[in-house]
N, C-alpha and C positions, 0 to 999 in steps of 0.2 A: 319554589316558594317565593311570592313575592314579595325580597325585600326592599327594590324600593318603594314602597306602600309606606315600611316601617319608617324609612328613610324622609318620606316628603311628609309624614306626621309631625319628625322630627325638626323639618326646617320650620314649620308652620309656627310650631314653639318656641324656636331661636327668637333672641332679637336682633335687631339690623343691627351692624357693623360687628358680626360675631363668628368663631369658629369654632369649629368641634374636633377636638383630635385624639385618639380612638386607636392604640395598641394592641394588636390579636397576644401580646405577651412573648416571653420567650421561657425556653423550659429551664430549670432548677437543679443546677449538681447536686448528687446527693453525696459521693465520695468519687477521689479520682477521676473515671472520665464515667463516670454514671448517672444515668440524668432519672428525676421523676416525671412519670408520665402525664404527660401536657395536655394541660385545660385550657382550652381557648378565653381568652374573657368574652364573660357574657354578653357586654354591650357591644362588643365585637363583633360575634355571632349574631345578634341580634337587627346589628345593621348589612352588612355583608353574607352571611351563612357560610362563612369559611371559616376554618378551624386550624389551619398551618400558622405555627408559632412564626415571629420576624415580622409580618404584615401592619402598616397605617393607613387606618381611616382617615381623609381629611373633607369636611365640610363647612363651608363661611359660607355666609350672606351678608353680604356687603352692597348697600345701596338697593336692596330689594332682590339683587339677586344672588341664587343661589349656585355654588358650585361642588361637585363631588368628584372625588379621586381619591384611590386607591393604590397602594405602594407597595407592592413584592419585590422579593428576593428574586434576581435572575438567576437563570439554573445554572449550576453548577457540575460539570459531568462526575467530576472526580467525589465533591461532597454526595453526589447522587446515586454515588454508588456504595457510601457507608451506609446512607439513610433511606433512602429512597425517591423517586419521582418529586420536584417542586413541580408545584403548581405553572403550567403558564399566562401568560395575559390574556390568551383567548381562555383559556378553562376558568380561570378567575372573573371574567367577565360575564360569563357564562351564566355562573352561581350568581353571583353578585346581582345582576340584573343594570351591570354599570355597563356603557358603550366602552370596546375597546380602548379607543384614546384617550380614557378616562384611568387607565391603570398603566401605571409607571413603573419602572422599577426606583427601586429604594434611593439612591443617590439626590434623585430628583427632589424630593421629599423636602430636603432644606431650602432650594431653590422657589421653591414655591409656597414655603414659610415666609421668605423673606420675599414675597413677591405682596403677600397680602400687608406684612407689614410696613412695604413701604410707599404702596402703591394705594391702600385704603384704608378708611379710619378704623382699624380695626380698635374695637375699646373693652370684647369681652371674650372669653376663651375657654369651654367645655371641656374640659376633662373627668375621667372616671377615677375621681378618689375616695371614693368608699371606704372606711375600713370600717366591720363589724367588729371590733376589741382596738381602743387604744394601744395596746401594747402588743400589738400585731405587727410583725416588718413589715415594710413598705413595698409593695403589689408594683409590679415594673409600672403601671400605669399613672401610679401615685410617683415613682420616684420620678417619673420621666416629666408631671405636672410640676416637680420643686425644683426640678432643672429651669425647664421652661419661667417659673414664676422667679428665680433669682434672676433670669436674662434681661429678663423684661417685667421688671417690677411696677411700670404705668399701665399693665391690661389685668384689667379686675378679671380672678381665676373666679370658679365656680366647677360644682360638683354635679355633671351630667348626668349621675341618678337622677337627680331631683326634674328635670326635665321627663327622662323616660320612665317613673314608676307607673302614670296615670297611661304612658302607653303601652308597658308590656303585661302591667296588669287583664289588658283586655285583650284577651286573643283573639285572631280571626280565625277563618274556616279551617284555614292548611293549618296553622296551630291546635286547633285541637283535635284535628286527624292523626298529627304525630302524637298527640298523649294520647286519644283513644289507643293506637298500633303501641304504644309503651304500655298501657295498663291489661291491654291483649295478651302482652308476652309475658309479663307478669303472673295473669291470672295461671297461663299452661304452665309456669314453672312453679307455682305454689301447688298446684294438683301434683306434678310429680313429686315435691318433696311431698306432699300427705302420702302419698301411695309407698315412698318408702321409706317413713320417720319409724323407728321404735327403737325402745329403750336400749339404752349401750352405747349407742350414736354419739359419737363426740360434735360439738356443737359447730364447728368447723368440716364436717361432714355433711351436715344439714346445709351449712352456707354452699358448699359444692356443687351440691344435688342444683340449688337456685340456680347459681350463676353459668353451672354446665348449660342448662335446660333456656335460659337466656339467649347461651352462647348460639346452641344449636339453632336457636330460630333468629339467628341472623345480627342481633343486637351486639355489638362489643364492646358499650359499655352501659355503666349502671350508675344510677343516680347519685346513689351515695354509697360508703362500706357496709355492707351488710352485717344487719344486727341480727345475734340468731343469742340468744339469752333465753334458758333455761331454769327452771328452779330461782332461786335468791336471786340472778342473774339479770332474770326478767324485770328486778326491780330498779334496776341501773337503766336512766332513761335513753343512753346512746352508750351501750355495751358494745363493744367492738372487738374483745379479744378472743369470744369463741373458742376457747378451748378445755372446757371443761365438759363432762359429761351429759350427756339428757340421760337422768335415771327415771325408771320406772315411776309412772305416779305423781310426775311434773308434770308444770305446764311449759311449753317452749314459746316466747313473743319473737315474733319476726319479721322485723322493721327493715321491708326492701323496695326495691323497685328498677325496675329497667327504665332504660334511655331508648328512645328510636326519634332518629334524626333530632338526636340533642336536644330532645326534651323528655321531661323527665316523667314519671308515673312513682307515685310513694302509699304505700299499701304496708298495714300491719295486721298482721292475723297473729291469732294466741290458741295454741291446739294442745290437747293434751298427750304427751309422748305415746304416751301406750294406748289410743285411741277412745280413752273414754272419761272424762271429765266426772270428779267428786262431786258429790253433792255438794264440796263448801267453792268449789273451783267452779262450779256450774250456778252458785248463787251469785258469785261476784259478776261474770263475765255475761250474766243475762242481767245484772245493775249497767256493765257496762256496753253493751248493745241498747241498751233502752235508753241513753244520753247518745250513743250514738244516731237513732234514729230519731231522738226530738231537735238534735240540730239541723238533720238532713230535711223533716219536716219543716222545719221553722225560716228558715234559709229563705231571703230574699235579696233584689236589691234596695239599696239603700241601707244595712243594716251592716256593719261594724262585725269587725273580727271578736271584739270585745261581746257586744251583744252577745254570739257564738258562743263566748266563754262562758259569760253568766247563766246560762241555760243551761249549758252541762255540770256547771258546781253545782245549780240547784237539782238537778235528779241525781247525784252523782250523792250529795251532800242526802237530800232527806232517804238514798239508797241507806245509804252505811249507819243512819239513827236510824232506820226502823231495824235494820240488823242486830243492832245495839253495838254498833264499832264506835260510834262517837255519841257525845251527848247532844251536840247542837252542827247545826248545816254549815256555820260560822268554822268548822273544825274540818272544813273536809279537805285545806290544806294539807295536809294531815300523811295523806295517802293519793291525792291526788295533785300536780305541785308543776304543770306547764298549763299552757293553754289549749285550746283545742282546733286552733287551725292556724293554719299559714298558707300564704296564696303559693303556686306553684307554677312552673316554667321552664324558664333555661334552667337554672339553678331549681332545687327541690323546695327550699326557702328561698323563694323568688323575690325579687323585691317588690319592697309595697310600706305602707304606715297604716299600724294599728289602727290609729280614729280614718283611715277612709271611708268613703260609703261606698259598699260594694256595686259593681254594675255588670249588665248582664255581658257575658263572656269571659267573666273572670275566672279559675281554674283556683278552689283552694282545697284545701282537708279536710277530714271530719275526722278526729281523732283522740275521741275521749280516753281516760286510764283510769287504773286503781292498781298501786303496786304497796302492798302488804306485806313488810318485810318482816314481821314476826310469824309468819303462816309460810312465807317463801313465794308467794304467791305476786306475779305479776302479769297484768291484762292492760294490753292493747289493742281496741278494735280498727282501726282507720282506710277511710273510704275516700275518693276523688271527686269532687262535684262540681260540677259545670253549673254556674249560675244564670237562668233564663231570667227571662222577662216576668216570670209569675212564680217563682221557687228554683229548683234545680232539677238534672240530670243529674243519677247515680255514677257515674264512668265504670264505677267499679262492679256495679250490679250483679254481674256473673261471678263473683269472686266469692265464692262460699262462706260463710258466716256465723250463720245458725248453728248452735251448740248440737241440734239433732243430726242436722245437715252433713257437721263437722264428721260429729261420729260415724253415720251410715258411710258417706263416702270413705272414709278409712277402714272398714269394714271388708268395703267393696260394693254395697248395697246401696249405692247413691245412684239416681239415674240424673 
């Protein structure tokens, strides 16, 4: 993949006498010598395509021009044989798309901090300090930018998202060949679980079937923790605990997706356990198929995530008054209570800002609901669309939908 593409976007954006410095992260004890399993940071990923925790990005431009390097852990034999293989300068290079001489090992790292610091004006300095919740710990990236901003208190800091949303918003080809191949593997492990969902199934069961069927076709990992909500369950909008029953005569919502080459694919389907959808379960989920196709319809660039929104509360809203669930479209907060998209990427909620105007290549969701919690009833349809020049591409197209559909194939009667 090529990232330096993403890389020389990246300096274009800079301003002169500025650096970018760029943490792949380290992993997280969780007790004694137990670690949680390690996510590269995304900007990380995004510049580089390597995913080994320890690693620094460094990029400045100074005076017009621009320099990149790369900083690994040198191998270790003995560490190498708890953990496994480190990467070395030639395989890093490799990925990277950076020339050999351009990747150092880690020591080097300060040496060449202080080479820019004393050698050029430097006056402004990129770091990735995001936090999605104030009262979030501080992301090794963020801690590592308040070290840096106490040292050296005369270089205005700045938040490196704000540079790359407008470029990772927009994917190229090889980007969205990896979500096409993630929404692929997707689709064959949602046919295996229809083929063997029915009633008794603990809901932890049904998340197995997915991630086995993932597993099998090569992916090892997945976008986010698999939502697999059943019954009343369904109506909890990011249910993660899966451990209750799919009884007969529910519905099961199932909020997943596969990763292939660390990007993401985010798909929800709502099926009825025992293969055949109520009358009152088949009223709602054809309300919410039909907000889902007028966004997919409506979808252009230039139009606002927000736009998105408002389209789906109004069929969503005048659904549930003609039903007689609510009195006015103003109520459909009610039973419907997110929005209906978010762009998608490295991360599943990739970054980006609500008032952008969307542009073609951008990757977001089409994700209407109605979750009803005095009926038990909860429906999520969600689809991946590729935003062209004149509407979108479905990504998800083949991923079975239709309430008739649903059933036949569970049947077995689906061609």
């Amino acid at each position: 993949m090529s990232f330096d593409k993403h890389r020389a976007a990246l300096a274009d954006l800079m301003e002169d006498n500025s650096a970018v410095i760029v943490y792949a992260g380290m992993p997280q004890h969780t007790n004694e010598d137990g670690y949680s399993e390690f996510t590269v940071n995304s900007s990380f990923f995004y510049l580089t395509g390597l995913e080994r925790e320890g690693m620094i990005f460094l990029m400045s431009k100074c005076g017009g021009e621009v320099s990149e390097y790369l900083f690994i852990e040198e191998a270790d034999p003995l560490a190498e044989r708890w953990t496994g293989k480190m990467p070395t300068i030639s395989e890093a290079a490799a990925v990277s798309g950076l020339p050999e001489s351009k990747v150092l090992y880690l020591p080097s790292f300060t040496s060449r901090l202080n080479y820019l610091m004393a050698r050029t004006k430097l006056e402004h300095v990129y770091f990735d300090t995001f936090r999605h919740d104030i009262n979030d710990q501080p992301h090794y990236n963020l801690a590592m930018a308040q070290e840096f901003a106490a040292k050296c208190p005369g270089i205005a800091m700045h938040d490196l998202r704000n540079l790359l949303v407008p470029l990772r918003t927009v994917k190229d080809e090889e980007e969205i060949d990896r979500t096409r191949k993630a929404v692929a593997v997707t689709k064959n492990a949602l046919e295996f679980v229809m083929k063997n969902l029915k009633p008794g199934m603990m809901e932890y069961e049904v998340q197995a079937d997915f991630e086995y069927c993932c597993r099998k076709q090569g992916t090892k990992k997945l976008s986010f923790p698999t939502i697999a909500g059943s019954g009343y369950n369904g109506c909890m909008l990011h249910y993660e605990t899966n451990d209750h029953v799919a009884e007969d005569g529910t519905l099961i919502l199932l909020d997943l997706g596969a990763k292939y080459g660390n990007y993401c694919s985010d798909i929800t389907r709502t099926y009825p356990v025992n293969g055949k959808f109520t009358e009152r379960q088949r009223a709602y989920y054809d309300l919410v198929l039909k907000a889902n196709y007028a966004v997919r319809d409506a979808v252009r660039p230039g139009m606002t995530l927000k736009d998105l929104n408002d389209i789906a509360k109004k069929i969503l809203g005048e659904g549930l008054v003609e039903m007689g669930k609510i009195d006015s479209v103003d109520e459909v907060g009610k039973y419907y209570m997110h929005s209906v998209s978010h762009s998608i990427g490295i991360d599943c909620h990739d970054c980006t800002f609500m008032d952008m105007p969307m542009k073609a290549g951008w990757i977001i969701s089409d994700e209407p609901g109605l979750y009803i919690d005095e009926e038990c009833i909860g429906i999520r349809i969600e689809d991946d669309l590729l935003i062209t020049e004149d509407g979108c591409e479905v990504l998800s197209a083949d991923v079975i939908r239709e309430a008739d559909e649903i059933e036949a194939f569970m049947r077995g009667e689906y061609e």
